[in-house]
C-alpha positions in Angstrom: -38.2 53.5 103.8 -40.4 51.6 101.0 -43.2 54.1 99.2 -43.6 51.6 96.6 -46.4 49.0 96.7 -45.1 46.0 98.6 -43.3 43.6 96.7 -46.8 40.6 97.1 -48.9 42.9 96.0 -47.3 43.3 92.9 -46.4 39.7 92.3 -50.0 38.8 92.4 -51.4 42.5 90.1 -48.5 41.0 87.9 -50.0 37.4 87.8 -53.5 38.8 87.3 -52.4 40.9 84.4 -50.7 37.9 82.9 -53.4 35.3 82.9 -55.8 38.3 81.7 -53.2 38.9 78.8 -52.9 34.8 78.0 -56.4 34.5 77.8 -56.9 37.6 75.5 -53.6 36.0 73.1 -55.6 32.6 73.0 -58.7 34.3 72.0 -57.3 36.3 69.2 -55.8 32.8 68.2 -58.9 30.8 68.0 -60.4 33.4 65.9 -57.3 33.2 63.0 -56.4 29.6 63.5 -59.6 28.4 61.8 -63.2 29.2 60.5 -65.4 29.6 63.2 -67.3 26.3 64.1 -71.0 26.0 64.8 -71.0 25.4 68.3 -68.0 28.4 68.5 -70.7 30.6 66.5 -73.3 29.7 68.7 -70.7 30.3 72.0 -69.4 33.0 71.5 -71.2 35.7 68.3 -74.8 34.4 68.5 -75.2 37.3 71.8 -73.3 39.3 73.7 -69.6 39.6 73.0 -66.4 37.0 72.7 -65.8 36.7 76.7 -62.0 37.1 76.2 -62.3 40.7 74.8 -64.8 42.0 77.4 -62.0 44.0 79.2 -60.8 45.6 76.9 -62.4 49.0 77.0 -60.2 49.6 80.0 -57.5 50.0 77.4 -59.2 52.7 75.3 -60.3 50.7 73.2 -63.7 51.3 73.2 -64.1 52.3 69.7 -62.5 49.4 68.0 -64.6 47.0 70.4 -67.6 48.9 69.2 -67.1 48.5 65.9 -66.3 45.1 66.6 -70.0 44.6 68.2 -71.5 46.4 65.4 -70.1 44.1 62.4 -71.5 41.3 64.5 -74.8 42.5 65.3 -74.8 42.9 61.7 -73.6 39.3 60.7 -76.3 38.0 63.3 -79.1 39.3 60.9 -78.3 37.1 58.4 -80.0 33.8 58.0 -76.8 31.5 57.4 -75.2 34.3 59.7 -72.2 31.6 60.7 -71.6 30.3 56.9 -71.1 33.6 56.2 -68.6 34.8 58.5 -66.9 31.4 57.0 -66.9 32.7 53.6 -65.3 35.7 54.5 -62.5 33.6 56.7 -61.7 32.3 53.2 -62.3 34.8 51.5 -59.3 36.9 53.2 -57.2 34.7 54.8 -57.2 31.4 52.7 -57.1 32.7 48.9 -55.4 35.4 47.1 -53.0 37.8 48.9 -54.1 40.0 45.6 -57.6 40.3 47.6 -57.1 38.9 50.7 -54.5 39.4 54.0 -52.3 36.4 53.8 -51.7 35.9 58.0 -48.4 35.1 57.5 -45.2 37.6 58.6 -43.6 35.8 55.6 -46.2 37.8 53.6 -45.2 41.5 54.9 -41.5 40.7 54.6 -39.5 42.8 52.1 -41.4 44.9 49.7 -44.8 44.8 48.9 -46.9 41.7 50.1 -46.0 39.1 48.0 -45.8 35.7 50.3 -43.3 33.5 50.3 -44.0 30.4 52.3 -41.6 28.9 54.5 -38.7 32.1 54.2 -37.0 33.2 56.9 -39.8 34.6 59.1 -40.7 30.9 59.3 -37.8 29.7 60.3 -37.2 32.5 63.1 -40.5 31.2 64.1 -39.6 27.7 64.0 -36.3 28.2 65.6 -38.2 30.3 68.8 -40.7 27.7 69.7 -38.0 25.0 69.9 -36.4 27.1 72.3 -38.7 26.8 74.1 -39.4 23.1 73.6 -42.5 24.3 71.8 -43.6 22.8 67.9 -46.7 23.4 65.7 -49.0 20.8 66.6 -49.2 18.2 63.7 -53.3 18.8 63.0 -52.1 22.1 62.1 -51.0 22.3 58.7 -49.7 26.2 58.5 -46.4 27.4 58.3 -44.7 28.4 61.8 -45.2 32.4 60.9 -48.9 32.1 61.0 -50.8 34.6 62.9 -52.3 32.4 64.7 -49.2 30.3 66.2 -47.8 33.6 66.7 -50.4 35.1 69.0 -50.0 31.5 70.5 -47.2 32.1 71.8 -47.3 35.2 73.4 -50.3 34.0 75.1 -48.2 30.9 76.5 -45.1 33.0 77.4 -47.4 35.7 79.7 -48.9 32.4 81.4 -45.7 31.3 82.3 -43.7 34.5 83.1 -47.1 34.6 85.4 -44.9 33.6 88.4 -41.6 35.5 87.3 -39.5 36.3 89.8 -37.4 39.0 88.1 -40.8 40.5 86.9 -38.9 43.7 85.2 -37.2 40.9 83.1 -39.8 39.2 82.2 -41.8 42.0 80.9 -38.4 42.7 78.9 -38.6 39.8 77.3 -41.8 40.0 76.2 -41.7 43.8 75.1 -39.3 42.3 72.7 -40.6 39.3 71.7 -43.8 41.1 71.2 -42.1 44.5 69.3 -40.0 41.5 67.0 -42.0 38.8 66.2 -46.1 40.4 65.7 -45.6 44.5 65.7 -42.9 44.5 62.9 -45.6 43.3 60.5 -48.9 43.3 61.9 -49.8 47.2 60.6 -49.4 45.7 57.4 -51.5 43.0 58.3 -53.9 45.2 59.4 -54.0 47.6 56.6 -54.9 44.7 54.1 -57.9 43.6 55.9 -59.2 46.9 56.0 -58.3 47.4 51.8 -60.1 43.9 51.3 -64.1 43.7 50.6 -65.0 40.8 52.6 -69.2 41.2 53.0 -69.0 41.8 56.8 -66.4 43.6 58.9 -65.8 41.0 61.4 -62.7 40.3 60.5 -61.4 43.8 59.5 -62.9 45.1 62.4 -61.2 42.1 64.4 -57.9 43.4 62.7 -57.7 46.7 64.0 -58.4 45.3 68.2 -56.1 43.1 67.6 -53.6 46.1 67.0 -54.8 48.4 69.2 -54.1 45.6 72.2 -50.9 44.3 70.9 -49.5 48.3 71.0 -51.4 49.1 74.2 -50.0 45.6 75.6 -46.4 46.6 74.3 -46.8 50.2 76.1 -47.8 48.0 79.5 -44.4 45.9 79.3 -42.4 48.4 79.0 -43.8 50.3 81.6 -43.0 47.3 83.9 -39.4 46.3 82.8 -38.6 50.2 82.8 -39.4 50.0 86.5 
């Protein structure tokens, strides 16, 4: 006799938890792949908070979504509030890994942070997406490793194991595509946005959800694929 939940009722908690999970991937993205744009700004950190991250307290992660809220409500104060937020964009994530967080895993390979553009974390990247007849679109001109491509990725792989039918497997494979390709260096990642002096925390405070999902979205899969 079955005291499990039935096997539907699963399948569709698992494809609910998937597109929640896409949609949180592709919103991390959008906020690394480029500077915000006025009509993002405006969308999205002129009130209330980024729609993709309102759930996210259910996770225990209130604290880092406050802080998160705070830095904003901060940032909104300021008169050019949007120019602002670019600046630090640049500031940390375009110029000097001496100052900045280079969002590359080529950067947190090896010792220390020195970056090397286009090593072997780039090609492991490169060499994963065309497995899965995935490329960097041509408008973006970063390496495969960057953070954003990466978080990507994970967002397009839980949309499409959506509908797995081996769901244990599925959450395998993400578990390990998740613990391999963003968890082995995204600490380090983090820890340099929170040593850097941008003017707001945004994007250190950004940093640190980002983590605290990624782990709490790690602990999730294998919870599933150990079932």
């Amino acid at each position: 006799m079955s005291i499990g939940p039935p096997v539907k009722v699963l399948a569709a908690e698992w494809a609910l938890a998937s597109t929640q999970r896409s949609l949180t991937y592709d919103g991390f993205a959008a906020l690394y792949a480029k500077e915000v744009s006025e009509e993002d700004f405006k969308a999205h950190f002129a009130h209330g908070r980024f729609a993709p991250f309102t759930g996210l307290e259910a996770l225990g992660l209130g604290a880092a979504l406050q802080r998160l809220d705070t830095a904003i409500e901060i940032l909104r104060r300021e008169p050019l509030a949007r120019l602002e937020l670019a600046a630090d964009f640049a500031q940390l994530f375009l110029l000097d890994a001496r100052t900045g967080a280079l969002p590359y895993a080529s950067a947190y390979e090896g010792e220390g942070t020195a970056s090397i553009l286009y090593s072997a974390a780039e090609t492991r990247m490169r060499e994963m997406l065309s497995a899965r007849a995935l490329a960097v679109e041509s408008d973006f001109r970063e390496p495969a490793d960057h953070l954003a491509i990466l978080l990507s990725l994970l967002a397009h792989v839980a949309k499409t194991h959506g509908n797995a039918n081996d769901i244990g497997a599925a959450a395998h494979d993400q578990a390990t595509l998740l613990r391999t390709s963003l968890l082995d260096w995204l600490p380090r990642f983090v820890d340099r946005c929170q040593q850097a002096t941008p003017r707001f925390d945004v994007y250190p405070a950004l940093a640190s959800l980002l983590l605290g999902f990624a782990q709490a979205d790690l602990l999730f899969l294998e919870d599933i694929a150990a079932d």
